[in-house]
C-alpha positions, 0 to 999 in steps of 0.5 A: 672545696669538694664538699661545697662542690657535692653540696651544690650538685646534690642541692639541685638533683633534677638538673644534676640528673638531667645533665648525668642521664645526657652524659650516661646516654652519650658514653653509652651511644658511643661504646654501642655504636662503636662496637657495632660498627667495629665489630662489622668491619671485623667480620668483613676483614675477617671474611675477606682474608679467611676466604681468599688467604692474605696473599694471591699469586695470580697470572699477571696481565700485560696492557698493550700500548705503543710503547710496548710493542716499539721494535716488535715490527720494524727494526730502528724504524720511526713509525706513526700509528692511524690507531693507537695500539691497545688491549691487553694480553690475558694469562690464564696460568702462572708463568713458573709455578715451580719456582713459587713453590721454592721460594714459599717453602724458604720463606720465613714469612709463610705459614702455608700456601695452596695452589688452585687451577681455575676454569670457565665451564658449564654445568649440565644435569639434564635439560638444566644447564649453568655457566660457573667457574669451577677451581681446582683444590688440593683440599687439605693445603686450602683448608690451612690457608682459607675457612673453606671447611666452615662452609661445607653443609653435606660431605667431606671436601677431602674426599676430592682427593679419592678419586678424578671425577668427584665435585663441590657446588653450591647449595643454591647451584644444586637447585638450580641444577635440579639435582642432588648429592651423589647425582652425576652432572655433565662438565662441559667446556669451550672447547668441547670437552665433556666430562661426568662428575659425581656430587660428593657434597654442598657448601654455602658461603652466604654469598648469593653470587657465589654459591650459584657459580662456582664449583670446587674439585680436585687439580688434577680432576680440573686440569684433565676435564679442561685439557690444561695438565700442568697448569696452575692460574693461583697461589693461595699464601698464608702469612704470620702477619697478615697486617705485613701481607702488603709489604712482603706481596710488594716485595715478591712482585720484583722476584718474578714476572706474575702478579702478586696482590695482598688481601688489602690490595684486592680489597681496595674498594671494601676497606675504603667503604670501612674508612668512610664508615669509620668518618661517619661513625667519628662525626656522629660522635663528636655531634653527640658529644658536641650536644652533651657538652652544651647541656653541661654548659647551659645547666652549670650557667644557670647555676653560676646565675642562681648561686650568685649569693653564694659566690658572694658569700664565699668571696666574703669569706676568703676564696679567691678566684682561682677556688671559685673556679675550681669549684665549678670546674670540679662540679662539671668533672664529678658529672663526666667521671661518675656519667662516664663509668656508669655510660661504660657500664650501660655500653657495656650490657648494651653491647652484650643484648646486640650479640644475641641479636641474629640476622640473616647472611651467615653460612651454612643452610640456615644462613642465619648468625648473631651480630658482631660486636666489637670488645676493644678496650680502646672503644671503652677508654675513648669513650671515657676520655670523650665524655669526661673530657667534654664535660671538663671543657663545658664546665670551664667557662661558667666556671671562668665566669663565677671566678670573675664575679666580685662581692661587691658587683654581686651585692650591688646588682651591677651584674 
């Protein structure tokens, strides 16, 4: 049987390579595509948890309603507001840093963590001046807890530690500023308090809007340049799983009154861009694979049509329907494995030509860096299983219908 199944394929090479290259091609599209896409969503997970840490203590906002000012004014009193009350209370630190601190060192979950203090200031060299938000670093601990190291294009971001007037910006604020490393610029803050800072060194992140407002120093050299001794706005954590980070920020929020959010709960808006790339990505697939299919259909009727005479003979001969079927079947199920293995291997040098690809965007001063290719295992075997069995399920009905064809009909020409 799987002779007379060669024999036909090999019997007809432009259709059986036609209908291998539109499989090959399929498999091939798909692993590619996948990768690319996959490995994308990589880099962005990736940088949304290396950058920010996969938990964020934060200062916890209260929103102001009716509710939540019932009592404040008039005891057991029935009140009717002319305007409902509204806003909200805004907290520039954290209620009890402390007591973080005790509850992350006891907890079995947590790698390390890095407390930040941030500011609204301004930045002045001259006649030059920029709005930015300057974050207060102990930078050893947010090295454990971030890839802020990997930014770094000049200095040592430990040296913040030598000394209370020493400052980080980025490449692009820098220029705007007309300065450069080892230049002394103004800080300056709302309420009038300014302070001289030396530039120690330079990052670039790759993110425009980043790399012209923010600015990194020591806590200590924020907390004394913004008069806010004591205070910490943030708690960077690090945890052994970062795919757990919800559930245990979901955990912490009931032990204290701040706020804590996970990396996917601050990200919220990108992972819902992943989830609607990833149902673009399925839905060209199964139109791809939907398409190959039909060619596999069509080229095996077709041949159902011209091997009528031999189904014939092979009727005559003792094959009953049940073989009949299965010879076709197996026909459509040799194209979609060896289509499949050889569209594997294609996907597969493809993805290899893309990650030598470079594109801007990356950090550092060049800002260039190579593509992100996905190498899941999982991609190479959907693909397999996609291909092969679209093939199999194509070749089923010409397959159904050589089986019902008869001797008789067939010679008699009735069909």
């Amino acid at each position: 049987m799987w002779f007379v199944a060669l024999k036909h394929l090999f019997s007809r090479k432009s259709q059986t390579l036609l209908t291998l290259l539109a499989i090959v091609l399929g498999a091939c599209g798909y692993v590619v595509f996948s990768g690319i896409q996959l490995g994308f969503q990589k880099h962005m997970i990736g940088m949304l948890i290396e950058r920010s840490g996969h938990i964020s203590i934060l200062p916890r906002n209260d929103f102001i309603t009716a509710g939540s000012i019932t009592g404040m004014f008039f005891q057991d009193a029935e009140l009717r507001w002319l305007n409902i009350p509204s806003g909200r209370r805004s907290h520039d630190k954290l209620s009890s840093a402390g007591q973080w601190y005790t509850i992350l060192r006891n907890s079995d979950d947590v790698i390390a963590f890095a407390p930040q203090i941030s500011k609204d200031i301004i930045l002045s060299n001259g006649s030059f001046t920029q709005n930015v938000g300057i974050v207060g670093i102990d930078p050893e601990k947010q090295m454990s807890v971030t890839n802020i190291g990997n930014d770094v294009t000049s200095g040592n971001l430990r040296e913040l530690n030598n000394g209370n007037s020493l400052i980080f910006i980025g490449e692009r604020l820098m220029k705007f500023l007309g300065a450069r490393v080892n230049d002394t610029i103004q800080v300056s803050t709302s309420k009038g308090i300014v302070t001289p800072m030396k530039i120690i060194g330079t990052f670039n992140t790759g993110n425009r809007r980043s790399d012209e407002r923010t600015a990194y120093a020591s806590i200590s050299t924020v907390q004394r340049a913004t008069n806010s001794i004591g205070e910490i706005s943030t708690i960077v954590v690090k945890v052994n799983d970062y795919k757990k980070a919800a559930e245990i920020a979901t955990e912490w929020n009931r032990r204290n009154s701040d706020l804590v959010e996970s990396w996917d709960q601050l990200s919220a808006d990108h992972l819902s861009m992943m989830g609607t790339q990833d149902m673009v990505r399925n839905v060209t697939t199964i139109a791809f694979i939907v398409i190959v299919a039909f060619g596999i259909y069509n080229i095996l009727n077709m041949v159902v049509t011209h091997k009528m005479r031999d189904i014939a003979i092979l009727r005559s001969m003792g094959f009953n329907q049940r073989e009949i079927v299965f010879l076709f079947l197996v026909q459509g199920i040799i194209l979609g494995v060896m289509g499949g293995i050889v569209g594997l291997l294609s996907g597969f040098l493809g993805c290899m030509y893309v990650e030598t690809i470079q594109i801007s965007g990356g950090p550092g001063s060049v800002g260039i860096r190579n593509m992100m290719v996905s190498w899941d295992i999982m991609i190479y075997v959907k693909a397999f299983l996609l291909v092969s069995g679209a093939s199999a399920i194509a070749s089923y009905f010409p397959a159904r219908t050589a089986g019902k064809l008869s001797p008789i009909e067939i010679i008699r020409g009735t069909i």
